[in-house]
RODO-2510 file (C-alpha; in nm, 4 decimals, decimal comma):
residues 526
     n   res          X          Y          Z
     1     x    -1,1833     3,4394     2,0634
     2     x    -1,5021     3,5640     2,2383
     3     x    -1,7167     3,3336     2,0115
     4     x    -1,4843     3,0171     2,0884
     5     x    -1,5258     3,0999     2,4607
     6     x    -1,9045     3,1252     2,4541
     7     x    -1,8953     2,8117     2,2702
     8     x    -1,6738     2,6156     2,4721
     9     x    -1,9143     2,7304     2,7746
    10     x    -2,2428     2,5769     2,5768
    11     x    -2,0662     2,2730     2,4710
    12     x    -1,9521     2,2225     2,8965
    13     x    -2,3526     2,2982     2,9447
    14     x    -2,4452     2,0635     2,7195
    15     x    -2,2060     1,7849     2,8136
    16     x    -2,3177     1,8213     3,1649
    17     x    -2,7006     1,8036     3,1326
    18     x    -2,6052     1,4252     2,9329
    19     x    -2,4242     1,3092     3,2031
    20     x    -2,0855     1,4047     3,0629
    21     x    -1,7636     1,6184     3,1536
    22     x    -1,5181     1,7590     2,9622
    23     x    -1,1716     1,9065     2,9645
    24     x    -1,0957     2,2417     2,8467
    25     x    -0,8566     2,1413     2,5561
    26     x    -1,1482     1,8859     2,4231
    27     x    -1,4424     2,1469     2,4296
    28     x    -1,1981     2,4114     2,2728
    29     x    -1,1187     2,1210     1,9634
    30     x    -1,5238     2,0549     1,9609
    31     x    -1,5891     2,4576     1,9358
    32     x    -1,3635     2,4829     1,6282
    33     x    -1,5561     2,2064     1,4478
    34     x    -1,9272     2,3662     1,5244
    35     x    -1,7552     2,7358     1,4838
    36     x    -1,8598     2,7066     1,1074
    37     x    -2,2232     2,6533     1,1756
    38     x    -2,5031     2,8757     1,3277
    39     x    -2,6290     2,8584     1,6423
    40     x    -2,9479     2,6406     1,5269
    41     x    -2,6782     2,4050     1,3600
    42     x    -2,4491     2,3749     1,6727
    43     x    -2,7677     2,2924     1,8487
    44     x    -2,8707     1,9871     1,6712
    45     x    -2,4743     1,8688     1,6445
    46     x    -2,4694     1,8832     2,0060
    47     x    -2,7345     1,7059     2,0488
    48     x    -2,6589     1,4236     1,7657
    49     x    -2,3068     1,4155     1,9550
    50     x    -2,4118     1,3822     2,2971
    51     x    -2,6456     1,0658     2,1326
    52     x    -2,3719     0,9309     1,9546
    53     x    -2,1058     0,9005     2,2621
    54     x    -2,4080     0,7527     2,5311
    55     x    -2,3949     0,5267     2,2636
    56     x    -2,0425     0,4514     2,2726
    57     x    -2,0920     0,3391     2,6262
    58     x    -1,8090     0,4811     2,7266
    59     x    -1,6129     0,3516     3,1084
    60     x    -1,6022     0,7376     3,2619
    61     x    -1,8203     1,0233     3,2579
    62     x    -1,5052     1,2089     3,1213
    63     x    -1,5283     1,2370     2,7201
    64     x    -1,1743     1,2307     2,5919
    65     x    -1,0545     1,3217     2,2233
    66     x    -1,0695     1,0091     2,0535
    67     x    -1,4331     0,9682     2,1994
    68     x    -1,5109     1,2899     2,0174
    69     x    -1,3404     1,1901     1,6913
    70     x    -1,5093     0,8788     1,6706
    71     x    -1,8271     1,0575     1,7019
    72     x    -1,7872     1,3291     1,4459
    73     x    -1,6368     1,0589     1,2050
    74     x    -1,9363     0,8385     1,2425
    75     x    -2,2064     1,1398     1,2263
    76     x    -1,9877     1,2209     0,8805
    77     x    -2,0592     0,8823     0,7686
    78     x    -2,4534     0,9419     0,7652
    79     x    -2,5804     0,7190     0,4248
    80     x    -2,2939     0,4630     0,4576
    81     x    -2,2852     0,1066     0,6082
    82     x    -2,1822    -0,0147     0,9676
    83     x    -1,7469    -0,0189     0,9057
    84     x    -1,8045     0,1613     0,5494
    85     x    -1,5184     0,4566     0,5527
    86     x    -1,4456     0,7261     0,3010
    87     x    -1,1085     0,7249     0,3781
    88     x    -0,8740     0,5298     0,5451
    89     x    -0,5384     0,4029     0,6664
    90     x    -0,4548     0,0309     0,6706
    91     x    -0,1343    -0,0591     0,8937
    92     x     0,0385    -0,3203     0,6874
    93     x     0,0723    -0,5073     1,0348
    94     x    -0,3264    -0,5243     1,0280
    95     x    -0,3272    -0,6464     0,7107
    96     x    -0,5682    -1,0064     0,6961
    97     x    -0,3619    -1,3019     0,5733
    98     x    -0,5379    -1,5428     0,3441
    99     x    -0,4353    -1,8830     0,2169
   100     x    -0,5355    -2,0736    -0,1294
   101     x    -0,7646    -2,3868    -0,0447
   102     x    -0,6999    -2,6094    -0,3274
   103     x    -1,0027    -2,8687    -0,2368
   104     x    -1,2492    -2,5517    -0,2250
   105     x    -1,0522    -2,3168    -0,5120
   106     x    -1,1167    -2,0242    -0,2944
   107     x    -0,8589    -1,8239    -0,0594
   108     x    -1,0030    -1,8659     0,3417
   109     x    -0,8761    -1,6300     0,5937
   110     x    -0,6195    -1,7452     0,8241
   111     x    -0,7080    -1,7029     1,1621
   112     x    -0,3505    -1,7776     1,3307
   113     x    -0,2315    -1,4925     1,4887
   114     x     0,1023    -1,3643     1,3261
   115     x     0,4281    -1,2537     1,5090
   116     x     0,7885    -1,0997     1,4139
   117     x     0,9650    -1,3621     1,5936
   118     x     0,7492    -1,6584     1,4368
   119     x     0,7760    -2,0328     1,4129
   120     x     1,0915    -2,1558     1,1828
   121     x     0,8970    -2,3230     0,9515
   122     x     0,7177    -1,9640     0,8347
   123     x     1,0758    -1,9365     0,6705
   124     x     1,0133    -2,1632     0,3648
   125     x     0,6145    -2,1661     0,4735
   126     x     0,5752    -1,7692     0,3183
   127     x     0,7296    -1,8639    -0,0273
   128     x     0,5022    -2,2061    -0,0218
   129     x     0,1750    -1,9566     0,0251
   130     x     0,3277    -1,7291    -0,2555
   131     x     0,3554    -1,9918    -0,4775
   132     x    -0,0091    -2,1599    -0,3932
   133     x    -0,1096    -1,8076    -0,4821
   134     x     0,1077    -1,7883    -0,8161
   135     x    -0,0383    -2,1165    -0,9665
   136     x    -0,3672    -2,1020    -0,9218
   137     x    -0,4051    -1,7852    -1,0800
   138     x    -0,1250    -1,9764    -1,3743
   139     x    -0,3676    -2,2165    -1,4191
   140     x    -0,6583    -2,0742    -1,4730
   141     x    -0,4952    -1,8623    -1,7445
   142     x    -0,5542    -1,9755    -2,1280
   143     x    -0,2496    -2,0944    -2,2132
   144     x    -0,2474    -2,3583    -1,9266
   145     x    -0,6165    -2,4126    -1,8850
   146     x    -0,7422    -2,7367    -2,0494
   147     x    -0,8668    -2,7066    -2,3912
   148     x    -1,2226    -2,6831    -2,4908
   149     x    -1,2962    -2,8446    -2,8063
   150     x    -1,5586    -2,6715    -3,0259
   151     x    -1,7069    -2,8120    -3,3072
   152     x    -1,6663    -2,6254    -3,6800
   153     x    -1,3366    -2,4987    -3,5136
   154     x    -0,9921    -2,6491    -3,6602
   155     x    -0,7261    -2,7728    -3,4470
   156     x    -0,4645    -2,5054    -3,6274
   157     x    -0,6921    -2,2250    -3,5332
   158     x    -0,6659    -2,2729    -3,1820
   159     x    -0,4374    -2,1630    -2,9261
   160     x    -0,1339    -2,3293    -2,8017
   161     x    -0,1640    -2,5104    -2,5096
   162     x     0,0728    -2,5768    -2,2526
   163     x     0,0635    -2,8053    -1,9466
   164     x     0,2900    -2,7163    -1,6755
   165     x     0,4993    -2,9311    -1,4742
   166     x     0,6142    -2,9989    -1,1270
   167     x     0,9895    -3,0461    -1,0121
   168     x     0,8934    -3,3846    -0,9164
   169     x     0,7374    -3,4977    -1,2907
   170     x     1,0634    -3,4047    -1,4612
   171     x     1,2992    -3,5646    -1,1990
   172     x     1,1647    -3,8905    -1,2764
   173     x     1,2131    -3,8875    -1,5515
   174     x     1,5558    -3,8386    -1,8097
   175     x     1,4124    -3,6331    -2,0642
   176     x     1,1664    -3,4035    -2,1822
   177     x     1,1437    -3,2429    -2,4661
   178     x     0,8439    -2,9891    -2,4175
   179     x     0,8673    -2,8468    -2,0649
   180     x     0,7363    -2,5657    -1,8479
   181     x     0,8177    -2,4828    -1,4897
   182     x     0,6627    -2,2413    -1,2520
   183     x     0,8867    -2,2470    -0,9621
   184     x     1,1258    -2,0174    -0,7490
   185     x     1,4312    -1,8810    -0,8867
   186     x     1,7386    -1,9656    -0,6739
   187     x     2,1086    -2,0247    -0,6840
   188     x     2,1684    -2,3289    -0,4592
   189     x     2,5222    -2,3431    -0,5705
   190     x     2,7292    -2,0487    -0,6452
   191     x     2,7000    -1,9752    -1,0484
   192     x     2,3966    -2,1983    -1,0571
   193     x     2,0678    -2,1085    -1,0812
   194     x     1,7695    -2,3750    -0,9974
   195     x     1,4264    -2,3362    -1,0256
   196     x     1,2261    -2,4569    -0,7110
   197     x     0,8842    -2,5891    -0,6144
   198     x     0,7544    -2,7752    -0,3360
   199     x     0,8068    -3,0870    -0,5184
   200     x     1,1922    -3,0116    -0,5428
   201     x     1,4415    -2,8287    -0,7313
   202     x     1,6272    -2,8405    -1,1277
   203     x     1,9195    -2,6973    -1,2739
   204     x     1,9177    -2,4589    -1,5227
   205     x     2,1302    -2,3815    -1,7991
   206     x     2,0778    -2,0352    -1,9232
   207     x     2,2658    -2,0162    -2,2053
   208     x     2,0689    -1,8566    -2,4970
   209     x     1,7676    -1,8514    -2,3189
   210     x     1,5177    -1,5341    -2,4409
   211     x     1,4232    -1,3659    -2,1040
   212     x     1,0435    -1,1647    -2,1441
   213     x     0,9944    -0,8451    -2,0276
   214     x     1,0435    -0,7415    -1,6937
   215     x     1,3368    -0,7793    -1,3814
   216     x     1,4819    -1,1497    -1,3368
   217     x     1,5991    -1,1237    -0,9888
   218     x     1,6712    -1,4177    -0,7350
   219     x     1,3549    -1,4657    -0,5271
   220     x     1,0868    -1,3951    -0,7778
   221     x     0,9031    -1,6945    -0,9393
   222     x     0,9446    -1,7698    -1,2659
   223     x     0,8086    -1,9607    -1,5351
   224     x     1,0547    -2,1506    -1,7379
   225     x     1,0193    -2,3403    -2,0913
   226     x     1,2313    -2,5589    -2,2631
   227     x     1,3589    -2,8986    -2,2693
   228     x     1,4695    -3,1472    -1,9624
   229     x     1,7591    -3,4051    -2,0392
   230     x     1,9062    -3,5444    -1,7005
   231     x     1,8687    -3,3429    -1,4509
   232     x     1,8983    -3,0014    -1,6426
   233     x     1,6595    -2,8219    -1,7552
   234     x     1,7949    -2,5979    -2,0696
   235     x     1,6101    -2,3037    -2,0865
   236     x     1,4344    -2,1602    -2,4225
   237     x     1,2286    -1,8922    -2,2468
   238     x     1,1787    -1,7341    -1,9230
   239     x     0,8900    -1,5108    -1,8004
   240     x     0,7195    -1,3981    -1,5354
   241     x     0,3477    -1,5583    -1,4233
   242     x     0,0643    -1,4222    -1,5776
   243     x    -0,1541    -1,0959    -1,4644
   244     x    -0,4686    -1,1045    -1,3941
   245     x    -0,7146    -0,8367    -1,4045
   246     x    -0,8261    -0,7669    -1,0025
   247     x    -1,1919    -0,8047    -1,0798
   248     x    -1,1360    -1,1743    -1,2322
   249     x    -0,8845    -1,2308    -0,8701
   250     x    -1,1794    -1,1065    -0,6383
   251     x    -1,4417    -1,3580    -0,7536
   252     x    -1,1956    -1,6108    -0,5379
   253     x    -1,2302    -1,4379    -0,1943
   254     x    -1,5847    -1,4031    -0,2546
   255     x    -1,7678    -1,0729    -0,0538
   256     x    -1,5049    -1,0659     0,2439
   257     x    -1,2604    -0,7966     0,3372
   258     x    -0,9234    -0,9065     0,2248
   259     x    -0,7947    -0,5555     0,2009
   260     x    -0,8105    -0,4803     0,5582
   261     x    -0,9788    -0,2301     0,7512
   262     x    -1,3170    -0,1945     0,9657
   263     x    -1,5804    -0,3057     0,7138
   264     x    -1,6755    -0,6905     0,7002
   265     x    -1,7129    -0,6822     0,3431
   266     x    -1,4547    -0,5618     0,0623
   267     x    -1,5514    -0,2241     0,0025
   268     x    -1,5385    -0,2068    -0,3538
   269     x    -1,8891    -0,3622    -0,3803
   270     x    -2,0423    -0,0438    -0,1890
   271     x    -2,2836     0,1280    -0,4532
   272     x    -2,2982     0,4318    -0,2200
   273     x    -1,9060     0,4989    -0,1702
   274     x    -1,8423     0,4248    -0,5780
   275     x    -2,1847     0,6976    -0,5797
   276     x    -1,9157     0,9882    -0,3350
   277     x    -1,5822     0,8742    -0,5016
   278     x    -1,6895     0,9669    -0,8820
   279     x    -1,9285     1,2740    -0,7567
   280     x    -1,6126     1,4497    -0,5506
   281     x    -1,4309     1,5398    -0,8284
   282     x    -1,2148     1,7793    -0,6246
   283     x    -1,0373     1,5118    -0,4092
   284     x    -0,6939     1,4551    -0,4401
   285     x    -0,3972     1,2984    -0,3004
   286     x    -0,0917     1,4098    -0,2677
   287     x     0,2553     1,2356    -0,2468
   288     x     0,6046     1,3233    -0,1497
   289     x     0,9210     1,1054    -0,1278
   290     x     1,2358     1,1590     0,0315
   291     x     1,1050     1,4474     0,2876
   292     x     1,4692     1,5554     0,4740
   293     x     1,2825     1,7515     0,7323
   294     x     1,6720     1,8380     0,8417
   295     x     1,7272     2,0408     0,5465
   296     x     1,5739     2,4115     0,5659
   297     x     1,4949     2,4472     0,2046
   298     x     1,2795     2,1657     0,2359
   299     x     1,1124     2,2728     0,5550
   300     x     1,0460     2,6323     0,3425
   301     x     0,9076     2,4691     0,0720
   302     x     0,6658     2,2312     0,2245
   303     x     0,5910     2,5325     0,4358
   304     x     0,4710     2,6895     0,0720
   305     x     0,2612     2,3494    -0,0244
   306     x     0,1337     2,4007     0,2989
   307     x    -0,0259     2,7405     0,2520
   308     x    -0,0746     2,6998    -0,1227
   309     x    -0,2879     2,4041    -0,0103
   310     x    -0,4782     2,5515     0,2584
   311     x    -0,7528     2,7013     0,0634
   312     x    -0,8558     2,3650    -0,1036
   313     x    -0,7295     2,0892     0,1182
   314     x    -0,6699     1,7826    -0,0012
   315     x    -0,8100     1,4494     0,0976
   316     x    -0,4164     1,3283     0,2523
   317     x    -0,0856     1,4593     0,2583
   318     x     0,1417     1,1845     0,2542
   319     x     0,5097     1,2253     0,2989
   320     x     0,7408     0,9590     0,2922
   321     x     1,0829     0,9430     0,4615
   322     x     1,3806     0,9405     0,5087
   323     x     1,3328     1,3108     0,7557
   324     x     1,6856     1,3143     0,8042
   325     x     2,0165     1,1744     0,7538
   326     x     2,0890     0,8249     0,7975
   327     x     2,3178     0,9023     1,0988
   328     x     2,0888     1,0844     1,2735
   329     x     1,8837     0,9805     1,5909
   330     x     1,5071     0,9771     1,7210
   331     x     1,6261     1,2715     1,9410
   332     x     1,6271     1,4389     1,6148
   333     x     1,3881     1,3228     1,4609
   334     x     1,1442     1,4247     1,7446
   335     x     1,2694     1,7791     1,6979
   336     x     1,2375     1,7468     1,2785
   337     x     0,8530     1,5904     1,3334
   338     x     0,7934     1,8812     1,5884
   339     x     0,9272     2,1314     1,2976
   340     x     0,7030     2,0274     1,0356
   341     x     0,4119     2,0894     1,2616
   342     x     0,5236     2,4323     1,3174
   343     x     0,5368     2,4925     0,9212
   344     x     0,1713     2,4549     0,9512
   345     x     0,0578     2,7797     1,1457
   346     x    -0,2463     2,9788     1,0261
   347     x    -0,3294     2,6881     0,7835
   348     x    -0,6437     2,6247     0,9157
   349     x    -0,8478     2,4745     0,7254
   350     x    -0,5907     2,2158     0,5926
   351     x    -0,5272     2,0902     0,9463
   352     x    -0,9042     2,0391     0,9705
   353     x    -0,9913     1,8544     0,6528
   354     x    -0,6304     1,6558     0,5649
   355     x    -0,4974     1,3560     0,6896
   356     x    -0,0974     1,3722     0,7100
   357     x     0,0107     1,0413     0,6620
   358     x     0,3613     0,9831     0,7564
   359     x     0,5461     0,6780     0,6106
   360     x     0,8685     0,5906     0,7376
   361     x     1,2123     0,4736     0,5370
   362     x     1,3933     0,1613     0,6123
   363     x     1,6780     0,4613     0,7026
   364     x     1,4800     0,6628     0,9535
   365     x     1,5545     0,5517     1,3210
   366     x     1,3695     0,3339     1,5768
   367     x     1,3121     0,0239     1,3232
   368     x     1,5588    -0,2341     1,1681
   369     x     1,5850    -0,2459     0,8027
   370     x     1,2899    -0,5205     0,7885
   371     x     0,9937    -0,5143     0,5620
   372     x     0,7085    -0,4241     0,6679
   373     x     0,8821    -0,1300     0,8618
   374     x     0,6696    -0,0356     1,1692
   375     x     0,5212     0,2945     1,2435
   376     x     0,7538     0,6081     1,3591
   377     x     0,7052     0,5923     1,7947
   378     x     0,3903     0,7797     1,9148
   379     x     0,6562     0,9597     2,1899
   380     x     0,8325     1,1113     1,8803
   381     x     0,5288     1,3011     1,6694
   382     x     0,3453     1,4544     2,0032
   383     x     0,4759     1,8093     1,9461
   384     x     0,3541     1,7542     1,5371
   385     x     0,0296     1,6013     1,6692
   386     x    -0,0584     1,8944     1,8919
   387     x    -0,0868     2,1533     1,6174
   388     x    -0,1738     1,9068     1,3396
   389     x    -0,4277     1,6504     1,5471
   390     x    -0,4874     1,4685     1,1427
   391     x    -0,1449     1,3153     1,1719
   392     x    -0,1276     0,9201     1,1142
   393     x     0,2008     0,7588     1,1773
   394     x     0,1848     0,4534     0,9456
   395     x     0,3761     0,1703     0,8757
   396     x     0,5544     0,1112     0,5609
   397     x     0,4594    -0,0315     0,3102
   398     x     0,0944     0,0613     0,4186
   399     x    -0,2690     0,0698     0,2518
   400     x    -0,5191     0,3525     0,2004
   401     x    -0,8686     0,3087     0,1123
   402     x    -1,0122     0,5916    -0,0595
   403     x    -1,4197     0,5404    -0,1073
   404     x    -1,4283     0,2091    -0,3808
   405     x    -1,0421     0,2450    -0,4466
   406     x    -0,7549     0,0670    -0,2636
   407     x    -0,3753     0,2277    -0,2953
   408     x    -0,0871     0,0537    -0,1723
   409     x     0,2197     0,3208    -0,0607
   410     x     0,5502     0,1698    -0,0256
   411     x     0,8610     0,3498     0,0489
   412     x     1,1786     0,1754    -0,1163
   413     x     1,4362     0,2447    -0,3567
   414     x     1,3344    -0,0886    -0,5111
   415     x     1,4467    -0,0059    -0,8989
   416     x     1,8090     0,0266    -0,7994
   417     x     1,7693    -0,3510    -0,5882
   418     x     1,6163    -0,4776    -0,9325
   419     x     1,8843    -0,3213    -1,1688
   420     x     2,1574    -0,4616    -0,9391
   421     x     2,0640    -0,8101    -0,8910
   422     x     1,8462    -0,8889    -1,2196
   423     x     1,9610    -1,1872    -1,4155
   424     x     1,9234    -1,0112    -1,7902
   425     x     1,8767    -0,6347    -1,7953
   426     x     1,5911    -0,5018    -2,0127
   427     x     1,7601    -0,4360    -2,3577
   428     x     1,5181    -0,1349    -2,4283
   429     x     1,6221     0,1113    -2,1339
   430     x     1,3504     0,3947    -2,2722
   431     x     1,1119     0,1504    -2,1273
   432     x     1,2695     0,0305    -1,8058
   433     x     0,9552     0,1472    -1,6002
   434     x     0,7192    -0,0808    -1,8110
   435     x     0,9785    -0,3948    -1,7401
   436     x     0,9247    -0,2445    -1,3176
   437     x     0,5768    -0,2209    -1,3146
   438     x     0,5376    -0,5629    -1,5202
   439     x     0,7961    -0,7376    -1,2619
   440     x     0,5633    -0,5788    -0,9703
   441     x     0,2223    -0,6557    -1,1355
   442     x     0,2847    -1,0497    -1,2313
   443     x     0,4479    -1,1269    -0,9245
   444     x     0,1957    -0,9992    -0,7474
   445     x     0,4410    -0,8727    -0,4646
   446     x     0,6050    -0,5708    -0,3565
   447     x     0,9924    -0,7187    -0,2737
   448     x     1,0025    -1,0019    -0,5351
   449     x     1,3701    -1,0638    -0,4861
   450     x     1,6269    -1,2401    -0,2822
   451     x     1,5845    -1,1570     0,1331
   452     x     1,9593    -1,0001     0,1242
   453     x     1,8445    -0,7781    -0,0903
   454     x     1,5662    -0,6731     0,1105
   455     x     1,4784    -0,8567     0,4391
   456     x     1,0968    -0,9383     0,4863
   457     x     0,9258    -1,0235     0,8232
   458     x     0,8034    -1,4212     0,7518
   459     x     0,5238    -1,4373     0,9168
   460     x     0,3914    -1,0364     0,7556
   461     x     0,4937    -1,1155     0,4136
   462     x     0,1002    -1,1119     0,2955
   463     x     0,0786    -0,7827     0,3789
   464     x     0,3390    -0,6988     0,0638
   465     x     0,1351    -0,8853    -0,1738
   466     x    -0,0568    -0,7503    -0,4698
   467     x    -0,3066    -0,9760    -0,5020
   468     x    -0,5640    -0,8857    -0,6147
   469     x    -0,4114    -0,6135    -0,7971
   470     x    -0,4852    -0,2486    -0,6571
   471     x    -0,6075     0,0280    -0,8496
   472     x    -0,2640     0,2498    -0,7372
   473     x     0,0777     0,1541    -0,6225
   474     x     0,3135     0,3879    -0,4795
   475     x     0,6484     0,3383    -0,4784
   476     x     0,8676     0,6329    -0,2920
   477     x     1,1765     0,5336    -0,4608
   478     x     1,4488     0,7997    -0,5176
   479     x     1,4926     0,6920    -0,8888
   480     x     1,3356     0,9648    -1,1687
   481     x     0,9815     0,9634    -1,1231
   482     x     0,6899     0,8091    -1,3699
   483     x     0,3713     0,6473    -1,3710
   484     x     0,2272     0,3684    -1,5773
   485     x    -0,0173     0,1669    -1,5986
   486     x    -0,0671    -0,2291    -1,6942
   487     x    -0,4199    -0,4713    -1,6504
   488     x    -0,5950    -0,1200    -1,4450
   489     x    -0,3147    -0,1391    -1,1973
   490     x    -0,1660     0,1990    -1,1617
   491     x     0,2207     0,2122    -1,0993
   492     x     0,3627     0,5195    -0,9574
   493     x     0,7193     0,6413    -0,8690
   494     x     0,6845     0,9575    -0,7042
   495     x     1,0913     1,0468    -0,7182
   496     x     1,2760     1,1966    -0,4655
   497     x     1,1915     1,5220    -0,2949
   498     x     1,5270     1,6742    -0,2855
   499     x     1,6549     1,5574    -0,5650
   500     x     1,3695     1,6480    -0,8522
   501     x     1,3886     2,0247    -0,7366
   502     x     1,0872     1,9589    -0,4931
   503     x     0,8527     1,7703    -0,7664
   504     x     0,5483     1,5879    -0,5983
   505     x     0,2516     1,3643    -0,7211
   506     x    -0,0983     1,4681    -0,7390
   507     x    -0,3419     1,1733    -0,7641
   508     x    -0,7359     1,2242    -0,8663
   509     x    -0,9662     0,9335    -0,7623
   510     x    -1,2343     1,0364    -0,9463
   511     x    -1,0906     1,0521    -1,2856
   512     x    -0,8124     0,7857    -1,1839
   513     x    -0,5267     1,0455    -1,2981
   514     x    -0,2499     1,1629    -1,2395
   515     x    -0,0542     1,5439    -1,1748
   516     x     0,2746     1,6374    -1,2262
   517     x     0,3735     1,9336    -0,9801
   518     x     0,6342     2,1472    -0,8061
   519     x     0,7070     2,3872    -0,6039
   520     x     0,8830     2,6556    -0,7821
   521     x     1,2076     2,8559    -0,6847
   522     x     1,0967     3,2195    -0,7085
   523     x     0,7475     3,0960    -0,5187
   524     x     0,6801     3,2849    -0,1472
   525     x     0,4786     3,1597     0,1129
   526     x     0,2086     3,4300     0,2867
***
């Protein structure tokens, strides 16, 4: 303690001689961050400090918290670009919304300013930018691009082509024997499914139709083949839209930040952040699901991960709700949040270096059951941020940005939603995660289904896209977990908490892996 008081003292010098004050509780936070470093060291991050926040031109002489955090984070950065962060957190209500320009064939960001209680016409206007999205990236793919002849090449040799059509081509017509529809799939009329695009809508008659791999729910778009005879379309096969590879998607947004975040540009073109993500091959991420914080064997045993983390602290911590039971209130939730702080004591080093990231559940309080969920209430986590000042309270789904590699973290028991409402379940059940990553991946959307199933904000529902495709999804769902991976998109169910005897998931940028772990029974925490 006598060190931490002789350095609080300097750092009040210090401050004072720049033209600065500072509160007791702020110079004690600053002494624990030079505390490591000799007294030659602390010198010159004084003085770096005091040069950074005269340059943050700041309204008072009084340096608050964030003021100091910003600093240190910035003097951290040293070697990266202006808005270039190793990691980060990406409120899905921050998200940038971008919109397909046909004329141009490029997506151009979309300036309006977006709001929960938005404009009526958002209603069918979010499923017209989903679809924009959809067929531009169906066209371009080789079954539907136009044919190239090449000479010395036979006609047999060659693949198939197919040349979709709109609603609009087929309903003026009677018949058709060679079809294929990329449109919305809907029941207008109870028992009757239609497939919709902006052109208009067609019946469809199901009956023997061979259904490709994946979950046919209402709400996702579809592409259907087969042939049209008045006013029906009858049905032969029905997929999903085609993947496409991330790095072939990006080329259409050109060097700007679609992912969100500080940086102007996408950071997955910065040489020197591709340079720190495949040289720190200790970083790791680690994910939990279904965190009752109202249960005491769960408080002990994240109290264990806790300490058995504290020697080599991860990058993030993130734990996803729900922290109690559903009938519980943000009364107790404020004491639950103010518990898992507590769990932390004499882990010092993890509260330094780790970011706990805590994602709501459409069941936690203060939020209606709307995607994208917003952020648990500052009011609620001040006891957890005292003793853990790392904490972000983010919004769910929300995106992280590790160095070069974007993760999307989601917290929904979507696999039950897809089993329940999916047209044709997947006959092979040993592969049912391939058939949810698959329905995730080619719809390029996290809720691809019906808005009963699970309400979406209109006017947010770009922030649940997957487009382009990110290196890692997360889904939090309470189903048994797995991971898999389709086109270098990485699809992982963490599983529930509780139920998987305390199981979590250990990701590994640099190697692009995944860990299985858990916190065993006869484990005890120092």
């Amino acid at each position: 303690m006598d060190d931490i008081s002789k350095l609080k003292r300097k750092i009040t010098t210090s401050f004072k001689l720049s033209g600065f004050l500072i509160r007791s509780e702020n110079s004690a936070y600053l002494a624990e961050q030079l505390l490591p470093f000799d007294d030659t060291e602390r010198e010159k991050w004084l003085t770096v400090i005091t040069e950074n926040l005269q340059g943050q031109r700041l309204q008072t002489t009084q340096v608050e918290r964030n003021a100091l955090e910003k600093a240190i984070n910035e003097i951290n950065r040293v070697g990266l670009d202006e808005g270039e962060r190793i990691f980060s957190v990406i409120d899905a209500f921050k998200v940038p919304r971008y919109h397909y320009n046909p004329q141009s064939k490029k997506f151009e960001l979309n300036k309006d300013s977006c709001c929960i209680l938005t404009r009526p016409t958002m209603k069918a206007g979010h499923l017209r930018e989903r679809y924009a999205m959809l067929l531009q990236k169906t066209l371009r793919h080789e079954l539907f691009a136009p044919a190239i002849i090449q000479s010395g090449v036979s006609a047999e040799s060659q693949v198939k082509k197919f040349k979709l059509q709109y609603a609009e081509n087929l309903l003026a017509t009677s018949t058709v024997k060679e079809a294929v529809v990329l449109g919305l799939l809907t029941q207008l009329k109870e028992g009757k499914f239609y497939i919709e695009d902006p052109t208009g809508s067609i019946e469809l008659d199901l009956c023997g139709t061979r259904f490709h791999s994946g979950f046919f729910c209402e709400g996702c778009f579809v592409l259907a083949e087969g042939s049209y005879n008045n006013g029906v379309l009858k049905v032969d096969g029905l997929g999903f839209p085609p993947a496409e590879p991330a790095a072939s998607s990006r080329a259409f947004f050109g060097t700007q930040n679609s992912w969100g975040g500080e940086s102007l540009k996408l950071l997955k073109y910065s040489t020197r952040l591709h340079e720190l993500e495949s040289t720190n091959t200790e970083a790791t991420l680690v994910f939990l699901s279904d965190v009752r914080l109202d249960n005491p064997v769960v408080l002990d045993r994240l109290r264990m991960l806790f300490v058995g983390y504290d020697s080599c602290p991860p990058i993030a911590i993130v734990l996803m709700g729900p922290f109690a039971a559903s009938n519980s209130n943000y009364h107790s939730l404020a004491q639950n949040l103010t518990a898992l702080g507590s769990l932390a004591a004499g882990c010092d080093q993890l509260k330094k270096q780790t970011d706990l990231i805590i994602v709501p559940s459409c069941e936690d309080p203060t939020a209606p059951n709307i995607l994208p969920r917003g952020p648990i209430p500052e009011s609620l986590a001040t006891g957890l941020r005292k003793v853990w000042s790392r904490t972000i309270l983010a919004s769910n789904p929300c995106r992280l940005q590790y160095c070069t590699q974007q993760i999307v973290v989601c917290r929904l028991d979507l696999m039950a939603k897809f089993c329940r409402n999916t047209l044709h379940f997947p006959p092979d059940t040993d592969n049912i995660e391939q058939h949810f990553a698959r329905t995730l991946i080619c719809q390029n959307h996290l809720t691809p289904i019906h808005p009963i199933a699970t309400p979406v904000h209109w006017d947010y529902d770009s922030s649940l896209w997957l487009y382009p495709l990110p290196d890692l999804v997360v889904i939090g769902d309470s189903c048994q977990s797995f991971s898999t991976t389709q086109h270098d998109c990485t699809v992982l169910n963490t599983g529930s908490f509780v139920k998987s005897k305390y199981a979590f998931k250990v990701y590994i940028p640099a190697t692009r892996t995944i860990e299985d772990s858990e916190i065993p029974d006869d484990m005890t925490a120092e």
